[in-house]
mmCIF file as gemmi writes it, N, C-alpha and C atoms, coordinates in Angstrom:
data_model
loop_
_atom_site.group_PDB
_atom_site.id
_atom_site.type_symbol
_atom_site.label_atom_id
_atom_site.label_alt_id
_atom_site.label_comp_id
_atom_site.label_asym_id
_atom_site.label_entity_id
_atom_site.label_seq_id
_atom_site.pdbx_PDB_ins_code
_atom_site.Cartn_x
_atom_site.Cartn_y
_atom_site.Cartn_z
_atom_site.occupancy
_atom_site.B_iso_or_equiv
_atom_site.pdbx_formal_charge
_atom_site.auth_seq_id
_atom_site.auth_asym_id
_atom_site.pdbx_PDB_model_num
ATOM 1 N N . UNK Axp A 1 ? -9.634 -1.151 14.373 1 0 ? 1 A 1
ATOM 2 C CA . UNK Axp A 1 ? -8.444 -0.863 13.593 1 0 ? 1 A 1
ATOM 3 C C . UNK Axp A 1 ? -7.848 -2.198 13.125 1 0 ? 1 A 1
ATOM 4 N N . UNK Axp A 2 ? -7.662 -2.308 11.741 1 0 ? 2 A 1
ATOM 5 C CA . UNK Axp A 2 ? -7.087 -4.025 11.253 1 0 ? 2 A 1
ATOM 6 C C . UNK Axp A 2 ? -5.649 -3.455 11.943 1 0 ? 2 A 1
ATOM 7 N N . UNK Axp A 3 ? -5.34 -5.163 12.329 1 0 ? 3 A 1
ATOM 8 C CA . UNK Axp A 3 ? -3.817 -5.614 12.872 1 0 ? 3 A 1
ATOM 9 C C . UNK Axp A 3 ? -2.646 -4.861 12.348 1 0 ? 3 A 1
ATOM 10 N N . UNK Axp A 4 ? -2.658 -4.525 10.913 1 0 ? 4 A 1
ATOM 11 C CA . UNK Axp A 4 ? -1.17 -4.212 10.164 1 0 ? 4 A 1
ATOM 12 C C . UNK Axp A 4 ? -1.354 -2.626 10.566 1 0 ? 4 A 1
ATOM 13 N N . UNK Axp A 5 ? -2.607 -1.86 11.067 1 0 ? 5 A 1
ATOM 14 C CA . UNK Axp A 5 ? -2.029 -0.315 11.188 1 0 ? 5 A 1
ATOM 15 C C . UNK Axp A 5 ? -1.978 -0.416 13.075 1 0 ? 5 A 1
ATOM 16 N N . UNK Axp A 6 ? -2.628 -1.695 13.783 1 0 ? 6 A 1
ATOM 17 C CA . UNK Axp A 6 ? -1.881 -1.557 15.227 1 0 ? 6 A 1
ATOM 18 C C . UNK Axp A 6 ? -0.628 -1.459 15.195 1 0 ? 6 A 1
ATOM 19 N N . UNK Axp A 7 ? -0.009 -2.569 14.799 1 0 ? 7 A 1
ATOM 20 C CA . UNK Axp A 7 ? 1.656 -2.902 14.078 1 0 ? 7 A 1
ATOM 21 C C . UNK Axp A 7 ? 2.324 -1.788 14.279 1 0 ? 7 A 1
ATOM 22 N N . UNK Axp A 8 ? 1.925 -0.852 13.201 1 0 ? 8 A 1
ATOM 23 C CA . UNK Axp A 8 ? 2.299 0.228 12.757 1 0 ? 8 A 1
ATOM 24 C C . UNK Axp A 8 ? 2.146 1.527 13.898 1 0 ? 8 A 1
ATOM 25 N N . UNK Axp A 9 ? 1.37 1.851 14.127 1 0 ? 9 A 1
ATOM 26 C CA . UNK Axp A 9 ? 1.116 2.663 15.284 1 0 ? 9 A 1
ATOM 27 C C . UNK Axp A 9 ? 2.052 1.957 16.298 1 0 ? 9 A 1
ATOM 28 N N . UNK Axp A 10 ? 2.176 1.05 16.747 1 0 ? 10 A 1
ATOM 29 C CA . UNK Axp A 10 ? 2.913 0.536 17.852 1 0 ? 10 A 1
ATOM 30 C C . UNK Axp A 10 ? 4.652 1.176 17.582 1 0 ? 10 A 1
ATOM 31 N N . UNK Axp A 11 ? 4.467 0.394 16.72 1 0 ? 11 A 1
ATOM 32 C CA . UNK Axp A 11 ? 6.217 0.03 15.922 1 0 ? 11 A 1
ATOM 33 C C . UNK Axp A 11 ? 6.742 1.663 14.974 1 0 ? 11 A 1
ATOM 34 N N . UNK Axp A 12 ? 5.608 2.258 14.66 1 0 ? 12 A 1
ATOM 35 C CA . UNK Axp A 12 ? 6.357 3.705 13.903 1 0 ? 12 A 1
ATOM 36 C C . UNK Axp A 12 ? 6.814 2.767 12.737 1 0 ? 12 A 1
ATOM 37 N N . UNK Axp A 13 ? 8.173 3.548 12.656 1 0 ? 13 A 1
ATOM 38 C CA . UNK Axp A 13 ? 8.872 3.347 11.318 1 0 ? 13 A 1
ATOM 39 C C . UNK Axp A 13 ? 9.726 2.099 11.407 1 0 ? 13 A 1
ATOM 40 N N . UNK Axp A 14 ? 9.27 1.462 11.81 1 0 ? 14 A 1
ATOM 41 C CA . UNK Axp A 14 ? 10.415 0.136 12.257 1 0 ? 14 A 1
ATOM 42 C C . UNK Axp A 14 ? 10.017 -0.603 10.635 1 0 ? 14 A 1
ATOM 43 N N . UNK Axp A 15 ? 8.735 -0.574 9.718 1 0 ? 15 A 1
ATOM 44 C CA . UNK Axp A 15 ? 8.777 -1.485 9.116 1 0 ? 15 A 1
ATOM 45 C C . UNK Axp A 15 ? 9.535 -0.392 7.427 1 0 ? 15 A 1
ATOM 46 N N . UNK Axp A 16 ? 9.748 -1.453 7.267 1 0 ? 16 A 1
ATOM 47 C CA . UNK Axp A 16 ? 10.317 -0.191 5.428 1 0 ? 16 A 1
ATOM 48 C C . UNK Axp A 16 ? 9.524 -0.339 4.429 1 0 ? 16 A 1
ATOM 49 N N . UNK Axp A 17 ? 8.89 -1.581 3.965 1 0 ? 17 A 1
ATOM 50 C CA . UNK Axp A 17 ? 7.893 -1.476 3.196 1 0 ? 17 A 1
ATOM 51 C C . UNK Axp A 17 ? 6.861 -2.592 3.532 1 0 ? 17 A 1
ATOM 52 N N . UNK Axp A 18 ? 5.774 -2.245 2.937 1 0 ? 18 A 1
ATOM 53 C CA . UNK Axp A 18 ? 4.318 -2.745 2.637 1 0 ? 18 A 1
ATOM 54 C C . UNK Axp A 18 ? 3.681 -2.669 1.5 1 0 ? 18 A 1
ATOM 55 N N . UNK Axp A 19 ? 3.197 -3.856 1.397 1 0 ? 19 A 1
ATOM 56 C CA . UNK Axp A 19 ? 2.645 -4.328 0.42 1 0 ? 19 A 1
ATOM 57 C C . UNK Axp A 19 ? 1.199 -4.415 0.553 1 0 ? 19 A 1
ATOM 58 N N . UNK Axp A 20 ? 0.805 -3.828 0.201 1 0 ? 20 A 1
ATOM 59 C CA . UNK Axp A 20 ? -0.698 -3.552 0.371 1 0 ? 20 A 1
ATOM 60 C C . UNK Axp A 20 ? -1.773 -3.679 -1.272 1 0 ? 20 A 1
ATOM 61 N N . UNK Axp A 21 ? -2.559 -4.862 -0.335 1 0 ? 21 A 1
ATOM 62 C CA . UNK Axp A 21 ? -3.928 -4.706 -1.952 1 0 ? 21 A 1
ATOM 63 C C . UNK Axp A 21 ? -5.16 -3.764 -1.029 1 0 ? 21 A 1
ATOM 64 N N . UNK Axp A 22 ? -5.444 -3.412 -2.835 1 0 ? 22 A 1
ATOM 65 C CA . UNK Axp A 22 ? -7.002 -2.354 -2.437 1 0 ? 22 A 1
ATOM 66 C C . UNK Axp A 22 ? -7.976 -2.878 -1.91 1 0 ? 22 A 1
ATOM 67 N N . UNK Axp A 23 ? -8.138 -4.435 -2.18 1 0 ? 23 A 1
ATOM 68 C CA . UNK Axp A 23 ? -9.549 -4.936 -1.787 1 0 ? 23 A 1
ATOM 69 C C . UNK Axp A 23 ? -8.857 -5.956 -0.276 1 0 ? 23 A 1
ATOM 70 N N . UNK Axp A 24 ? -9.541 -5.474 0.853 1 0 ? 24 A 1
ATOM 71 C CA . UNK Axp A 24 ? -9.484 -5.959 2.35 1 0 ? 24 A 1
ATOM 72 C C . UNK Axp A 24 ? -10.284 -6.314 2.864 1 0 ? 24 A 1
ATOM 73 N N . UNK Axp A 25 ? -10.746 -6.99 3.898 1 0 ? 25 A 1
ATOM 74 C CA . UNK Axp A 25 ? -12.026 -6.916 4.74 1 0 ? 25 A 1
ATOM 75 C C . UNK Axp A 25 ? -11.877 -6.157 5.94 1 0 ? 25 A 1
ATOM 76 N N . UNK Axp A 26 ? -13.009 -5.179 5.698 1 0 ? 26 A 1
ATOM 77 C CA . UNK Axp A 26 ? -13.15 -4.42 6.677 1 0 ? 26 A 1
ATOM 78 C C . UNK Axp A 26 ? -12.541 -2.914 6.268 1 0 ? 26 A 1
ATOM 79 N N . UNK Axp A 27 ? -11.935 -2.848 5.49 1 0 ? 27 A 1
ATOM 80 C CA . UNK Axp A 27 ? -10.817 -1.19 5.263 1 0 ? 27 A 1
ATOM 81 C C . UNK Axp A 27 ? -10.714 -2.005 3.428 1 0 ? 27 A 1
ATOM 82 N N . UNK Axp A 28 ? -10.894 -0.831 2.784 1 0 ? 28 A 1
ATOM 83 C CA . UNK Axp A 28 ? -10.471 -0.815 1.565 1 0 ? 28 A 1
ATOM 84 C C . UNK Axp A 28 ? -8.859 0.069 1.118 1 0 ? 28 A 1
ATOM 85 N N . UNK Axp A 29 ? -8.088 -0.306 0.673 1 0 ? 29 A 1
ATOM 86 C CA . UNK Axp A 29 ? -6.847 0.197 0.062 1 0 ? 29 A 1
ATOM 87 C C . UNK Axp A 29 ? -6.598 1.702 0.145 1 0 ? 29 A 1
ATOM 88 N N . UNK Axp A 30 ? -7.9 2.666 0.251 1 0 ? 30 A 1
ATOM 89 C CA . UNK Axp A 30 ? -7.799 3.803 -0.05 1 0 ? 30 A 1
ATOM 90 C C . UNK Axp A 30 ? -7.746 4.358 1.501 1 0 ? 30 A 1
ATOM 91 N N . UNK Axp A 31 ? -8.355 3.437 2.107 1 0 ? 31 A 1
ATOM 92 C CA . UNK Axp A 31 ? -8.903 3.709 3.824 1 0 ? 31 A 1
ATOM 93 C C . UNK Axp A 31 ? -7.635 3.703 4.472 1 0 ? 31 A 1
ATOM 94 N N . UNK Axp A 32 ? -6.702 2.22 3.654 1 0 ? 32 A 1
ATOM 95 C CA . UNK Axp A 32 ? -6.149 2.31 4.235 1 0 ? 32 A 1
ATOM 96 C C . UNK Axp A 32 ? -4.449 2.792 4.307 1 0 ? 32 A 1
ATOM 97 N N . UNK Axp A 33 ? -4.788 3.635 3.216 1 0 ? 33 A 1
ATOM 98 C CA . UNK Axp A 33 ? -3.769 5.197 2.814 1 0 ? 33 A 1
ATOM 99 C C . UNK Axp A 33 ? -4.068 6.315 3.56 1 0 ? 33 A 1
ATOM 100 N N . UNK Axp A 34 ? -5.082 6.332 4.216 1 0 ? 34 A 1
ATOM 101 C CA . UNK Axp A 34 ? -5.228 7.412 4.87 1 0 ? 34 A 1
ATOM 102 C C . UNK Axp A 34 ? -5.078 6.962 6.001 1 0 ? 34 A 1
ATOM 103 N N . UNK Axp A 35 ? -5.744 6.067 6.438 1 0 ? 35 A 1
ATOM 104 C CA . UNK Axp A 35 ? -5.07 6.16 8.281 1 0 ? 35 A 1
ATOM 105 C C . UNK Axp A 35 ? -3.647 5.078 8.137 1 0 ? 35 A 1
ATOM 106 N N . UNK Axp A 36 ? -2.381 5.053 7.162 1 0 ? 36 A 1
ATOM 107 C CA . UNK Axp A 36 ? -1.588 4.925 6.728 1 0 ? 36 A 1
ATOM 108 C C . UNK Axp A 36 ? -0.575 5.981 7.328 1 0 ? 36 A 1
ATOM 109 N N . UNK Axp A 37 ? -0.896 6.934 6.834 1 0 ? 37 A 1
ATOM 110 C CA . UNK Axp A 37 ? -0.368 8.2 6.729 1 0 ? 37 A 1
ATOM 111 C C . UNK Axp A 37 ? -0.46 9.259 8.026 1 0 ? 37 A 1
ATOM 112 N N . UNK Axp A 38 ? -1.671 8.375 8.751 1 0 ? 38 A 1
ATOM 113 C CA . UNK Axp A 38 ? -1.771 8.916 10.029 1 0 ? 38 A 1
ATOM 114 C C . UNK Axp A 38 ? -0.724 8.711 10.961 1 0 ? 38 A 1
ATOM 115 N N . UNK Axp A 39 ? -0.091 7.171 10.492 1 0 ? 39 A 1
ATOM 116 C CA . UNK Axp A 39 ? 0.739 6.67 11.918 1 0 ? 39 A 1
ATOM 117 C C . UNK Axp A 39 ? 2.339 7.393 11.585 1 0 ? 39 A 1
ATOM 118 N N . UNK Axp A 40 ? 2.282 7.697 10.457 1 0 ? 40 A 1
ATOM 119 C CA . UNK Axp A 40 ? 3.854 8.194 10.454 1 0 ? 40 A 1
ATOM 120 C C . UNK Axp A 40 ? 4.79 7.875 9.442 1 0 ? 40 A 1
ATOM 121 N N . UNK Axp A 41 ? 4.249 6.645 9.369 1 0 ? 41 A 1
ATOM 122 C CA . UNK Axp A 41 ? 4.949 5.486 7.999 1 0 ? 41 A 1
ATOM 123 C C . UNK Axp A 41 ? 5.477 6.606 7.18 1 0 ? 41 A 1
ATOM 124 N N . UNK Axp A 42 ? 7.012 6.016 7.456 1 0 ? 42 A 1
ATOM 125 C CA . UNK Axp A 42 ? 7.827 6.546 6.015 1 0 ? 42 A 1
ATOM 126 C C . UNK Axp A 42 ? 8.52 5.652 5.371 1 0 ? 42 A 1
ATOM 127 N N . UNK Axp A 43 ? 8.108 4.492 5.201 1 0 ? 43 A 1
ATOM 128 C CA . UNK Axp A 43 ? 8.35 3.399 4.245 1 0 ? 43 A 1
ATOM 129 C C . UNK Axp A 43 ? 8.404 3.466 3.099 1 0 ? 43 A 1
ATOM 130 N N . UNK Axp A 44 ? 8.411 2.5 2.302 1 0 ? 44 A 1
ATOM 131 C CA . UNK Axp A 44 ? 7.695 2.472 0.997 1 0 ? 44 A 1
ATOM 132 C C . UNK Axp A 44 ? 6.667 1.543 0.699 1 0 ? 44 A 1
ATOM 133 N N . UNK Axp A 45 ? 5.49 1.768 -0.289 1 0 ? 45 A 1
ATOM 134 C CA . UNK Axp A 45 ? 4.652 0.585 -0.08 1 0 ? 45 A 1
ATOM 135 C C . UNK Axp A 45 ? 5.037 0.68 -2.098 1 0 ? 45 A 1
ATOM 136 N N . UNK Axp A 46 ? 4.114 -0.662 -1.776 1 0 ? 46 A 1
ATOM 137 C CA . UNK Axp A 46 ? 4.029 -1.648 -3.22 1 0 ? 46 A 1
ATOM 138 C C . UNK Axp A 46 ? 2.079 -2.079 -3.683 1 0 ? 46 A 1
ATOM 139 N N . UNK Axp A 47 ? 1.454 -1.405 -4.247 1 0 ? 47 A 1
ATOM 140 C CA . UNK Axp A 47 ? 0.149 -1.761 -4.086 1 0 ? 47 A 1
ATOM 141 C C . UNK Axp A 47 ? -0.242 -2.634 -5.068 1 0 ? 47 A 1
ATOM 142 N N . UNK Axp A 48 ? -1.223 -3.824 -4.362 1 0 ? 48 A 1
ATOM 143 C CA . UNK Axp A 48 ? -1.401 -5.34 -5.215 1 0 ? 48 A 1
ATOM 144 C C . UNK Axp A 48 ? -2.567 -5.021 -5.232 1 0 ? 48 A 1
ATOM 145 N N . UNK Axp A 49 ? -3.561 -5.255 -6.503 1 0 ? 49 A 1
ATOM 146 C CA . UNK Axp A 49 ? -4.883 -5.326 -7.145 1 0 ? 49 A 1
ATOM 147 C C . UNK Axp A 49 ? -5.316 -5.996 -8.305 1 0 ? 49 A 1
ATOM 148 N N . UNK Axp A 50 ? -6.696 -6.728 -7.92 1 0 ? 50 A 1
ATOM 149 C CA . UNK Axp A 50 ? -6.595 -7.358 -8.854 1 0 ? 50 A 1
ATOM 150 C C . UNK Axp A 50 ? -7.685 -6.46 -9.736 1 0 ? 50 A 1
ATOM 151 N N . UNK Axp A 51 ? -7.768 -5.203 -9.304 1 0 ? 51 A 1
ATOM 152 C CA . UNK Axp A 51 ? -8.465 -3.707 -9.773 1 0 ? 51 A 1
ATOM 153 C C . UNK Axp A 51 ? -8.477 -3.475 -11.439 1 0 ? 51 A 1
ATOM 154 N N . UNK Axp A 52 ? -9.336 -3.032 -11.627 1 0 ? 52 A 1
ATOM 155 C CA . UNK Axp A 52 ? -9.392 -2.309 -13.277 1 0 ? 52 A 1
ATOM 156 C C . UNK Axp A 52 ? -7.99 -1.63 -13.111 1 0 ? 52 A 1
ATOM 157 N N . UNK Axp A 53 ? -7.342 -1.317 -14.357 1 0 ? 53 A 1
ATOM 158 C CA . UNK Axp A 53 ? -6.521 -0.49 -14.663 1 0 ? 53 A 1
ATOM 159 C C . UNK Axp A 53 ? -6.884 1.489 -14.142 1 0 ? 53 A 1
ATOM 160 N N . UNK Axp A 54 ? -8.117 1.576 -14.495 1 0 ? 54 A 1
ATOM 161 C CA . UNK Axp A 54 ? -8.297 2.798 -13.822 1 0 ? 54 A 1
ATOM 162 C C . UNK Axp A 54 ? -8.34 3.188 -12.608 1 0 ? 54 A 1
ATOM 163 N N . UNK Axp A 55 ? -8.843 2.309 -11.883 1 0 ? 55 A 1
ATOM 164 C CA . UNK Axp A 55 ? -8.971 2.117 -10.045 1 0 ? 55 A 1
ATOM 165 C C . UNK Axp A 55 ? -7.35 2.232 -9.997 1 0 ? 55 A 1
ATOM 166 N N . UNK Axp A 56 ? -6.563 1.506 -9.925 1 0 ? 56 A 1
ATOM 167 C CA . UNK Axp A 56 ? -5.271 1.045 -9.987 1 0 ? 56 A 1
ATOM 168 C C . UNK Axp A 56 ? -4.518 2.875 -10.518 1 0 ? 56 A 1
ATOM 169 N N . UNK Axp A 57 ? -4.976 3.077 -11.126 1 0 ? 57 A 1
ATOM 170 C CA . UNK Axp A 57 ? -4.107 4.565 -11.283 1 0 ? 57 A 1
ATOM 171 C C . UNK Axp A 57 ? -4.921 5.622 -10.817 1 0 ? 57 A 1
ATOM 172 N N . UNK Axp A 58 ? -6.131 5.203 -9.902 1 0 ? 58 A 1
ATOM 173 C CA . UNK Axp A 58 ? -6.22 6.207 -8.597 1 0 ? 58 A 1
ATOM 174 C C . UNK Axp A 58 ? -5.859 5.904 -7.827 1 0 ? 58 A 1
ATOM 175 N N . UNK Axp A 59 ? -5.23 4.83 -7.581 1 0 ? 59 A 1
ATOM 176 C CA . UNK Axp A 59 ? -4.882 4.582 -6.188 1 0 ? 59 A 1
ATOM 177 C C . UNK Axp A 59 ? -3.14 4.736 -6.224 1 0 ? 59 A 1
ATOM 178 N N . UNK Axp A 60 ? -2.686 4.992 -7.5 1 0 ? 60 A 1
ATOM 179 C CA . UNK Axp A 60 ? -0.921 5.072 -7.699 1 0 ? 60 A 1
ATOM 180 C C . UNK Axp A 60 ? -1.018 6.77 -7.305 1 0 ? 60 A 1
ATOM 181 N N . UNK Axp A 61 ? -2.085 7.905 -7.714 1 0 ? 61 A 1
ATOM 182 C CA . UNK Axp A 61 ? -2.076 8.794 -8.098 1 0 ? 61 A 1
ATOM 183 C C . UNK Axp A 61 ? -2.665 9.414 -5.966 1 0 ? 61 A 1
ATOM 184 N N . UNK Axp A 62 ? -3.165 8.963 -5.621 1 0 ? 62 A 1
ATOM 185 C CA . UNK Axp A 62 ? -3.525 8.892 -4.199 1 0 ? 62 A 1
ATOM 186 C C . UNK Axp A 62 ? -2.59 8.981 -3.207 1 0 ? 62 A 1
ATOM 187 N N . UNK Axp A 63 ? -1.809 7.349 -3.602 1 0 ? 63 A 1
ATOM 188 C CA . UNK Axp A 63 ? -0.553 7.491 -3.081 1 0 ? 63 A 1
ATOM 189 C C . UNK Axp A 63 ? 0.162 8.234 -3.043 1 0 ? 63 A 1
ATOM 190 N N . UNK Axp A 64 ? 0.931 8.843 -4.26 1 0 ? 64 A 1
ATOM 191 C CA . UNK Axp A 64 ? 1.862 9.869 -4.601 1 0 ? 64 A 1
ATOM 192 C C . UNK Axp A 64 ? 1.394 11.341 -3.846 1 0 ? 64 A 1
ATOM 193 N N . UNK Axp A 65 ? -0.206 11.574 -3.839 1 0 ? 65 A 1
ATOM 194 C CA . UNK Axp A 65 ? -0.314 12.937 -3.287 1 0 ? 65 A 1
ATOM 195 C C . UNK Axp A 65 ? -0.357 12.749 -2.046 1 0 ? 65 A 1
ATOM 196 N N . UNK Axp A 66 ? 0.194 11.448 -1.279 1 0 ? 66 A 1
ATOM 197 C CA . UNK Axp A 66 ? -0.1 11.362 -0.15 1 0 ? 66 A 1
ATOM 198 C C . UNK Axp A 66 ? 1.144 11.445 0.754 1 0 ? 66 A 1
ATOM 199 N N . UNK Axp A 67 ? 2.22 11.457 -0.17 1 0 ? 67 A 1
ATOM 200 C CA . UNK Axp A 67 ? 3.641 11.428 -0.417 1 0 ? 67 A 1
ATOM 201 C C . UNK Axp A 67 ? 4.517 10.181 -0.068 1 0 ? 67 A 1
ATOM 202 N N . UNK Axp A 68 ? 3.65 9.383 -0.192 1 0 ? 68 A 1
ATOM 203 C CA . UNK Axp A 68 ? 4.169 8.083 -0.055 1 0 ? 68 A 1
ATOM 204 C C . UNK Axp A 68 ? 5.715 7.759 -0.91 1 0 ? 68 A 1
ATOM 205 N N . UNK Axp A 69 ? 6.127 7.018 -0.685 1 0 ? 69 A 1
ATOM 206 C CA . UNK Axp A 69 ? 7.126 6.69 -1.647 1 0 ? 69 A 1
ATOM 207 C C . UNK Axp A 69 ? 6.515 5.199 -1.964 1 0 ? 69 A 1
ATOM 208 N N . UNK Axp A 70 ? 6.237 5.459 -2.962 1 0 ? 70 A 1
ATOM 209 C CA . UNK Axp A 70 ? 5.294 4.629 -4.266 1 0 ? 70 A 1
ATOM 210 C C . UNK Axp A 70 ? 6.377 3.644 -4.649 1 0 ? 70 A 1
ATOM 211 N N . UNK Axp A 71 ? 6.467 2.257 -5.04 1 0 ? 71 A 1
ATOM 212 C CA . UNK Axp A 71 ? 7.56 1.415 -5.239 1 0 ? 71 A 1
ATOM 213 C C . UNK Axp A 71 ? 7.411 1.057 -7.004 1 0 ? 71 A 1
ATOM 214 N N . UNK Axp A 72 ? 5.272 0.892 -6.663 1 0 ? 72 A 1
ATOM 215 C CA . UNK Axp A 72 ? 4.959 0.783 -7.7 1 0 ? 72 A 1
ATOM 216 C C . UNK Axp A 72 ? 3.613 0.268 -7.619 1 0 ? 72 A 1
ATOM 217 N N . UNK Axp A 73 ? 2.778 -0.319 -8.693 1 0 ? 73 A 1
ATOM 218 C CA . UNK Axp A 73 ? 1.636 -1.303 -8.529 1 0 ? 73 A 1
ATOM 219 C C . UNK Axp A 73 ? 1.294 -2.152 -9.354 1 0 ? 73 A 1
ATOM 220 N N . UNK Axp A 74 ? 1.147 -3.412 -9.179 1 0 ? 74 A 1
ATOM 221 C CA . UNK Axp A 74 ? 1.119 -4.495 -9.532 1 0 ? 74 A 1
ATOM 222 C C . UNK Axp A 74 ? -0.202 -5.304 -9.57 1 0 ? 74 A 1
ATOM 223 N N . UNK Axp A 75 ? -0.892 -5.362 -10.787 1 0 ? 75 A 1
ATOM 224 C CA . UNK Axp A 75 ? -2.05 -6.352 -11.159 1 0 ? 75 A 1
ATOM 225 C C . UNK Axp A 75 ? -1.56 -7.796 -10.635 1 0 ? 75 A 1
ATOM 226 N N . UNK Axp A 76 ? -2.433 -8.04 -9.731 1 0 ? 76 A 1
ATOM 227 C CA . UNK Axp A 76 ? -2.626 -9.906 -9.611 1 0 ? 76 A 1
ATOM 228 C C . UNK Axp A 76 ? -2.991 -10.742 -10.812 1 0 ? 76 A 1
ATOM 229 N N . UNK Axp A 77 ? -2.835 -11.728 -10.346 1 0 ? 77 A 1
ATOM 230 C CA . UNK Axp A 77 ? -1.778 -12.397 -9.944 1 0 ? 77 A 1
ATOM 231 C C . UNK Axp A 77 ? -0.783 -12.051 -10.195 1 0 ? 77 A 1
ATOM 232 N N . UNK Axp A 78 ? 0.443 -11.579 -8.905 1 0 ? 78 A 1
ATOM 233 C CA . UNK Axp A 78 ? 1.807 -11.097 -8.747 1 0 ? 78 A 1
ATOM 234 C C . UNK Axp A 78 ? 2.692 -12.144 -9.256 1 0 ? 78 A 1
ATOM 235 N N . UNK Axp A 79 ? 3.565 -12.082 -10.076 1 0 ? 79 A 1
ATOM 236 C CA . UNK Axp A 79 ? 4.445 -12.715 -10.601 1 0 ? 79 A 1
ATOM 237 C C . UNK Axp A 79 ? 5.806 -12.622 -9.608 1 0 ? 79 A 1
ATOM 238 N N . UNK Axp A 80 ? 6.773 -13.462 -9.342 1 0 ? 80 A 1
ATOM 239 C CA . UNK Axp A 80 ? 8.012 -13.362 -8.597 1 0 ? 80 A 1
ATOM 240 C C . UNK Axp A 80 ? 8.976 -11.925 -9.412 1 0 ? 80 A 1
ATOM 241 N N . UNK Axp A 81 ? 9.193 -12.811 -10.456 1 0 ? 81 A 1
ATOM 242 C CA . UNK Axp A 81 ? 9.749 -11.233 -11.463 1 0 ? 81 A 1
ATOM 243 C C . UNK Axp A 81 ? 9.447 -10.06 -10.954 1 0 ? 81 A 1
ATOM 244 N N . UNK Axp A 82 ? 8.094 -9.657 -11.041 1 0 ? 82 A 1
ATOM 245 C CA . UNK Axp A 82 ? 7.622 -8.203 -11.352 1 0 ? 82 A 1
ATOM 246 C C . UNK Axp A 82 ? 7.554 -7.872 -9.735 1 0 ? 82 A 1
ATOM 247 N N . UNK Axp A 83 ? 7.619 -8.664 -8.709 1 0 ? 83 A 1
ATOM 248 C CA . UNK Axp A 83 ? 7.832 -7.894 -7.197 1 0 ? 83 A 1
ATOM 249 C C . UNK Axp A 83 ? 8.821 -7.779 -7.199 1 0 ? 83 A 1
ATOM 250 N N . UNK Axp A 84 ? 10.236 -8.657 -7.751 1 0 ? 84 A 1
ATOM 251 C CA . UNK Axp A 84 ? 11.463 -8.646 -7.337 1 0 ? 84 A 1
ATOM 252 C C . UNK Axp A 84 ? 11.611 -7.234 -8.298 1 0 ? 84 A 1
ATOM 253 N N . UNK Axp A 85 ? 11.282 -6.944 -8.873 1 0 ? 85 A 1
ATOM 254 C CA . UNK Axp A 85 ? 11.787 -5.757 -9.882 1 0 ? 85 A 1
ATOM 255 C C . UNK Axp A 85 ? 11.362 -4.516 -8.997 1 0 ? 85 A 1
ATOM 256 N N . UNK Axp A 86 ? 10.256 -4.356 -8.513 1 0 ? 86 A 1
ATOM 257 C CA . UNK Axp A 86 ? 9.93 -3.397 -7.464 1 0 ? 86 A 1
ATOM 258 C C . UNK Axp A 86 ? 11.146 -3.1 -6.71 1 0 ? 86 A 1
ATOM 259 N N . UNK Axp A 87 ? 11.175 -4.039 -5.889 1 0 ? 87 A 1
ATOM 260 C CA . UNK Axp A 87 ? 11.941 -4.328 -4.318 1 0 ? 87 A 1
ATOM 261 C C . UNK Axp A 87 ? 13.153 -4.203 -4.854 1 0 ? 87 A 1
């Protein structure tokens, strides 16, 4: 299990949001929406990719049916602007 869903499992809802990219080692973005969703998390996340535009609106569209509260998603390189506009 990567570190940020021990965290999470440990801690529950202690964190409010995450920022999460699709491409990881070891768990891909989508993997890790689903065992995401396992621990409880009712945060909000923010998803970073440096993904095609189409990948990127399966993974906005994933989220949402997953009932995430979606902040938004953001092509890399992340600009200060466009996270602060999220958040």
């Amino acid at each position: 299990m990567p570190p940020a869903l021990e965290k999470l499992a440990a801690r529950g809802a202690a964190f409010d949001l995450i920022l999460m990219d699709l491409h990881m080692p070891g768990m891909d973005g989508f993997q890790f929406k689903e065992a995401l969703g396992k621990t409880g998390f009712n945060g909000s996340l923010i998803i970073l990719s440096g993904q095609d535009a189409e990948v990127m609106k399966a993974a906005t569209l994933i989220a949402k049916l997953r009932r995430f509260t979606l902040l938004g998603a953001v092509a890399k390189p992340v600009g200060q602007q466009a996270l602060a506009a999220l958040i």
